[in-house]
N, C-alpha and C positions, 0 to 999 in steps of 0.2 A: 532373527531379530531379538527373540526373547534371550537366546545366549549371549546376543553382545550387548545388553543391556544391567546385563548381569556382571558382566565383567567390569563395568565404567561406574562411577558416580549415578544416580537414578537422575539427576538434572540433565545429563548429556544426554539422557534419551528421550527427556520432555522437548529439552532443546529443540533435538533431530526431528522429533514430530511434530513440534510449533513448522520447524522450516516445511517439511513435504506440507503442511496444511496451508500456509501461504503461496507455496508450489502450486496446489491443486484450484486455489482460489483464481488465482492470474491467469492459468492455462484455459478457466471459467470465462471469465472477464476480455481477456484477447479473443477466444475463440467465436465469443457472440459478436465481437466487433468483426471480424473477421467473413463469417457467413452470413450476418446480416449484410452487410456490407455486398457482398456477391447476389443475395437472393432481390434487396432492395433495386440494384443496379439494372438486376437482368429484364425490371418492370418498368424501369425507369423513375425511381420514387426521385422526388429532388433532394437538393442536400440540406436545405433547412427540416425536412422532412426527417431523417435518417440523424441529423443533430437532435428532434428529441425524440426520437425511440432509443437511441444509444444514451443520451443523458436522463432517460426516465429510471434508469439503473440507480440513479444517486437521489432522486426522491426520494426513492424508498431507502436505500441506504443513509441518507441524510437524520430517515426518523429512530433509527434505534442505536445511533450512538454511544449517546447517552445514558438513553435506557440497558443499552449493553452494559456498561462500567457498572453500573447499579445491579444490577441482576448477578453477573458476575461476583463482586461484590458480596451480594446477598447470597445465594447460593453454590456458588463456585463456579472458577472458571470454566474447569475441566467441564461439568456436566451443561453450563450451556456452548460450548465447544461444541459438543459432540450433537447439541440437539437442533445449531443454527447450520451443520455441516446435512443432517439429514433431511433437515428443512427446504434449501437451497438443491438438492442433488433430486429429491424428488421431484422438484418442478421442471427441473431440465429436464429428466426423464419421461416427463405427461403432456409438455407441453409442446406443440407441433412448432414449427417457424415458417411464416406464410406473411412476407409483409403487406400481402392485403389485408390480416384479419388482424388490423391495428388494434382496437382494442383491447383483444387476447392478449399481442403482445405487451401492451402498456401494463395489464394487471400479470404477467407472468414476469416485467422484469422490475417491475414494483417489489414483486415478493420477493425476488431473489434478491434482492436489494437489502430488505428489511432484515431477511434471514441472516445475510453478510455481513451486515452491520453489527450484527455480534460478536464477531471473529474477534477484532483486533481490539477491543477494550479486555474480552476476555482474555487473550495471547497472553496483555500484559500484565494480568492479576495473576497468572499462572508465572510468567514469570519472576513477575517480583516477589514471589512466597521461596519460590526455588533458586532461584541466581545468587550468590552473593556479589558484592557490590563490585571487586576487583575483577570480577567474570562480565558484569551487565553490557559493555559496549560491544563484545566479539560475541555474546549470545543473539542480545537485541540484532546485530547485525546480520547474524546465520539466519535468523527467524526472519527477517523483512528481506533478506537477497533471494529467500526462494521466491517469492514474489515477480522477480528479476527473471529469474532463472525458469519460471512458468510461463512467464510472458516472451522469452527468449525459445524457447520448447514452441511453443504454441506458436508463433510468426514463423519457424523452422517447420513445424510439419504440418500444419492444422489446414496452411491454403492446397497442396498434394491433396488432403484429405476430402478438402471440402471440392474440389477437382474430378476425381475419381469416383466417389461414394453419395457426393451433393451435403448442402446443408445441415441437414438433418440430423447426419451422423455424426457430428460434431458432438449436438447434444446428448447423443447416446453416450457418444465415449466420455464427457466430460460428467455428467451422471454417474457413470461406470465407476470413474476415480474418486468420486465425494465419497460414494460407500465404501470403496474400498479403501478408503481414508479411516473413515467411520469407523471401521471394522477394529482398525491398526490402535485406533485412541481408546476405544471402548476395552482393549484388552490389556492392553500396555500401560496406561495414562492412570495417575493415581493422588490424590492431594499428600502433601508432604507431612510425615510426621514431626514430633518435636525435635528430634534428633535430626531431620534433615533441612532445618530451617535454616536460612543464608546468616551467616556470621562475616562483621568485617576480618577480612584477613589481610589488609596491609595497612602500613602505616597513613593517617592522614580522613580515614572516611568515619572513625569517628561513630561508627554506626552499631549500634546492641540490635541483640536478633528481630529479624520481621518480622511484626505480631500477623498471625492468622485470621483473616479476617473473618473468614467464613466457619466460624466455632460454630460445634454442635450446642445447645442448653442441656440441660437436663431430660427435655423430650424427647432428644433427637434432633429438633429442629433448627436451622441455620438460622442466626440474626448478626444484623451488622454492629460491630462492635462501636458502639460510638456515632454521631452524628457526623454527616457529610458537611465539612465549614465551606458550604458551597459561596455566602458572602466573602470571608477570605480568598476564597480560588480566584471569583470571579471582580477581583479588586486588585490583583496582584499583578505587577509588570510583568516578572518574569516567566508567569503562566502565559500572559499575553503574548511574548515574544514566540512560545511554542507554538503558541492559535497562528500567529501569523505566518512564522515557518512552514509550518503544516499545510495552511493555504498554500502557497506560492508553490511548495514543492509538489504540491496535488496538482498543484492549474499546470503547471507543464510537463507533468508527467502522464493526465487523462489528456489533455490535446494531443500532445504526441501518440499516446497507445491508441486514439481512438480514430487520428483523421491521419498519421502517418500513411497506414495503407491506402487511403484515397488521394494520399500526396502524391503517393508512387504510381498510383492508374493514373489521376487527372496532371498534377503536375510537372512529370517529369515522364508521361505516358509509357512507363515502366511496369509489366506484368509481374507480379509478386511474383507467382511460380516460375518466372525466366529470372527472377533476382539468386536463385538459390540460398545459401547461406547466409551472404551477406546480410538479408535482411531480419537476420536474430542478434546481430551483432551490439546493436547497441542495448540490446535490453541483457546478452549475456554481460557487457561490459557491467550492467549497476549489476550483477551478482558478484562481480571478482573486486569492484570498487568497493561495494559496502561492507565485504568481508576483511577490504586491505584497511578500510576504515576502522573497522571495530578492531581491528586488531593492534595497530596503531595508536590510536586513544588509550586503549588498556596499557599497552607500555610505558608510552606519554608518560601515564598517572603513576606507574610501579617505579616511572624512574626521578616522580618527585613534582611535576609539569600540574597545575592546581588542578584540581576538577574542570572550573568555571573557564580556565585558560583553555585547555584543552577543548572542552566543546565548542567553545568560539572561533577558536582556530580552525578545527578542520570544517562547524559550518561555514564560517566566512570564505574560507579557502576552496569549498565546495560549489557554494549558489553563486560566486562570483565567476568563477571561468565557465559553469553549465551556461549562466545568462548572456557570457560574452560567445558560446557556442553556437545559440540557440539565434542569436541576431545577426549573425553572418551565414547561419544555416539555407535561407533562400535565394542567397548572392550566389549558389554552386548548382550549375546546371547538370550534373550527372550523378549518378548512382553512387560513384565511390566519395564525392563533396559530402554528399548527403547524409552518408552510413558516416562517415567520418565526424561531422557535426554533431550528428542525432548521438553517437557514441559516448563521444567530448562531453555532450551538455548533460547525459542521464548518468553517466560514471562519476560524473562529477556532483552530481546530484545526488547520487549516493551516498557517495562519500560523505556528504553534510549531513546526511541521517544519524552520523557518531556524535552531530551534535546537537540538534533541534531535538532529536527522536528517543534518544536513552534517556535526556536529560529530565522528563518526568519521573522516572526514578529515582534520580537525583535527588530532585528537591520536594517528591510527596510518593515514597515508595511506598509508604499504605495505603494510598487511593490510585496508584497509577492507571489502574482498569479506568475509572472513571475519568481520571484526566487527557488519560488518551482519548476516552468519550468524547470528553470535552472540544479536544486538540481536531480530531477524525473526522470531529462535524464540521469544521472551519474546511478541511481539507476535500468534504464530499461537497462542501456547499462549489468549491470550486472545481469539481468536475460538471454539476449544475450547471454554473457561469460560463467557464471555460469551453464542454465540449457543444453545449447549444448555442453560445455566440459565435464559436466557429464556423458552426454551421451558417449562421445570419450573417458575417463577415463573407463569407464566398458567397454567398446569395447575392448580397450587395454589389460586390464585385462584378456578377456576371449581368445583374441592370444595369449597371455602369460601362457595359460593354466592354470588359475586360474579360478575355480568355483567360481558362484555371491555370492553362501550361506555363501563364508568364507570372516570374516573380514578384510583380508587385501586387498580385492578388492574394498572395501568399507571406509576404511582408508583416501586413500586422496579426496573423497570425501568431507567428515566432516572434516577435517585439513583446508583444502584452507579455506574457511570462517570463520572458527577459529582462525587463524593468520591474517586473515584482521583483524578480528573485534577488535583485540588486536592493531594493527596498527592503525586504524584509530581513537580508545579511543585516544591514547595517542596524535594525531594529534589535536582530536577537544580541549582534557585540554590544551593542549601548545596554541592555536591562536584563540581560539571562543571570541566570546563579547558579554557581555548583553545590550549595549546601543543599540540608534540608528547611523547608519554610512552613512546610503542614507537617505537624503533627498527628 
């Protein structure tokens, strides 16, 4: 890896190591859903029960957001990268999985939670020091498809795993990869000097080199250059229109990764491990969507298509057929309806990440760590929302003396995230921007 890093620009190898680090996050995130899910069942926990041990994950992750973009920020991305990946990989590793001993679990997926929440405000200060601007949509897109592409890994081997080996082993293995994550950033991963700072290199963006935020002084010591105009941020439409993107495409993409596999045991009485492949298909789909997306945009723009038009387009064009997937999704009583749906609405969903999700670069690539903060926290509040009313939605359901196997219990499941995501399209076309608006 050292030789082929050597060979390429030093961006393409931060790149390639943001993606395995969103890789190893989601293979994290599926695989607890996944063996919780088997160990919770085989006791009988119920399913409001199982909705918030699975959404206690975004508690914690809900709280350092923010605080991520800022830290990041303050002392660089890179070093809290590496220090929210050892954080998160050590608790998998100490920590037993036993859904009787709720508690323990409640305070181990708290942490991992918190530790997570670093990741992706940092991702994006690391990226915006190093990407330049005609690069930003096919990077950001490699960087968030491993995401895809972990969660697709992980519904492909994790239930075999947890099958054969039991539970437990999941967390060892997923421990296993943080470090060896770790290992990979701590050697490789490095803040960019003056010479490797992003310059615009096409016509139209307008943009002099990205100042560094994370300067040393004269001590040694990091400080942020300038004040966070967090009243600005938090007054401006077109940040808004990213919060609210960010929501809707959380809220249907944590119900799907989290009660998918319970859709397949209860509603369509489907054995994950007799699904074979198929059931990675859809989460492989947003890895080859978000890649065709970034890639797409970036042309879009080289061949003249505005910024602001360009991210509109592919998100509009994105949350609207995922929404319209995602609503005829429980109308399809078999295996192949289902994968086909679930495929349709997360590829497509993808796809619209070239516009809700670069576009903080866009218009505040000096603060983007924190704006994604910002954006990340809308997003975890609604796996909050999302995977615990699910849970209380089939509860209901089942006092209502409705069986889980029939569609109409599973109805407004798929609707709520379908009606957002139609909502908040039309939010980001009416008030997004392609310039810059924070300086």
């Amino acid at each position: 890896m050292t030789a082929m890093m050597k060979q390429f620009p030093k961006r393409y190898g931060i790149v390639f190591l943001t993606f395995l680090c969103t890789n190893v996050c989601y293979i994290e995130r599926m695989g607890f859903s996944i063996a919780y899910t088997v160990a919770a069942d085989a006791i009988g926990v119920n399913q409001s029960s199982k909705g918030m041990i699975l959404s206690t994950f975004y508690y914690g992750y809900v709280l350092s957001q923010i605080p991520g973009g800022w830290v990041a920020q303050l002392i660089g991305g890179r070093r809290v990268l590496l220090l929210s990946f050892v954080l998160w990989s050590s608790t998998c590793a100490l920590v037993p999985l036993d859904p009787k001993r709720v508690g323990l679990l409640v305070i181990a997926r708290l942490l991992v939670g918190v530790s997570q929440g670093f990741i992706f405000p940092s991702i994006h200060t690391v990226l915006a020091q190093w990407v330049p601007p005609h690069e930003r949509s096919r990077s950001v897109s490699l960087t968030m498809s491993g995401m895809y592409l972990g969660a697709a890994a992980g519904m492909l081997l994790l239930p075999s795993i947890v099958k054969f080996q039991g539970p437990r082993s999941v967390f060892i293995l997923e421990a296993a990869l943080g470090i060896a994550w770790s290992l990979l950033w701590f050697k490789l991963a490095s803040d960019p000097i003056r010479s490797e700072r992003p310059k615009a290199a096409v016509a139209g963006f307008g943009e002099s080199p990205l100042p560094i935020t994370n300067s040393k002084d004269k001590g040694g010591n990091y400080n942020l250059s300038g004040k966070v105009p967090w009243k600005k941020m938090m007054c401006s439409l077109p940040i808004w229109a990213i919060v609210v993107n960010n929501f809707s495409f959380h809220y249907a993409l944590y119900v799907l990764m989290n009660w998918l596999p319970t859709y397949y045991e209860l509603g369509l009485k489907l054995s994950l491990q007799e699904m074979g492949s198929s059931k990675m298909l859809p989460y492989f789909n947003m890895f080859i969507f978000s890649n065709i997306g970034g890639i797409v945009a970036d042309h879009l723009i080289k061949r003249g298509l505005s910024v602001m038009r360009t991210r509109k387009l592919l998100n509009t064009l994105g949350f609207i057929i995922s929404a319209l997937a995602l609503m005829v999704l429980p109308t399809f009583r078999t295996s192949f309806g289902t994968v086909l749906c679930s495929s349709l609405s997360l590829g497509f969903l993808a796809l619209g990440r070239a516009g809700f999700a670069v576009n903080h670069m866009d218009i505040a690539p000096r603060y983007a760590g924190i704006l994604m903060g910002v954006s990340n926290t809308a997003g975890t509040l609604a796996g909050i929302v999302g995977v615990g009313l699910t849970g209380r939605i089939l509860e209901a359901a089942k006092a209502a003396n409705l069986d889980l196997s029939s569609s109409d219990s599973w109805k407004p499941v798929f609707m709520i995230p379908g009606w957002l995501c139609i909502l908040s399209s039309l939010i980001f076309l009416l008030f997004s921007k392609g310039e810059r608006i924070l300086d």
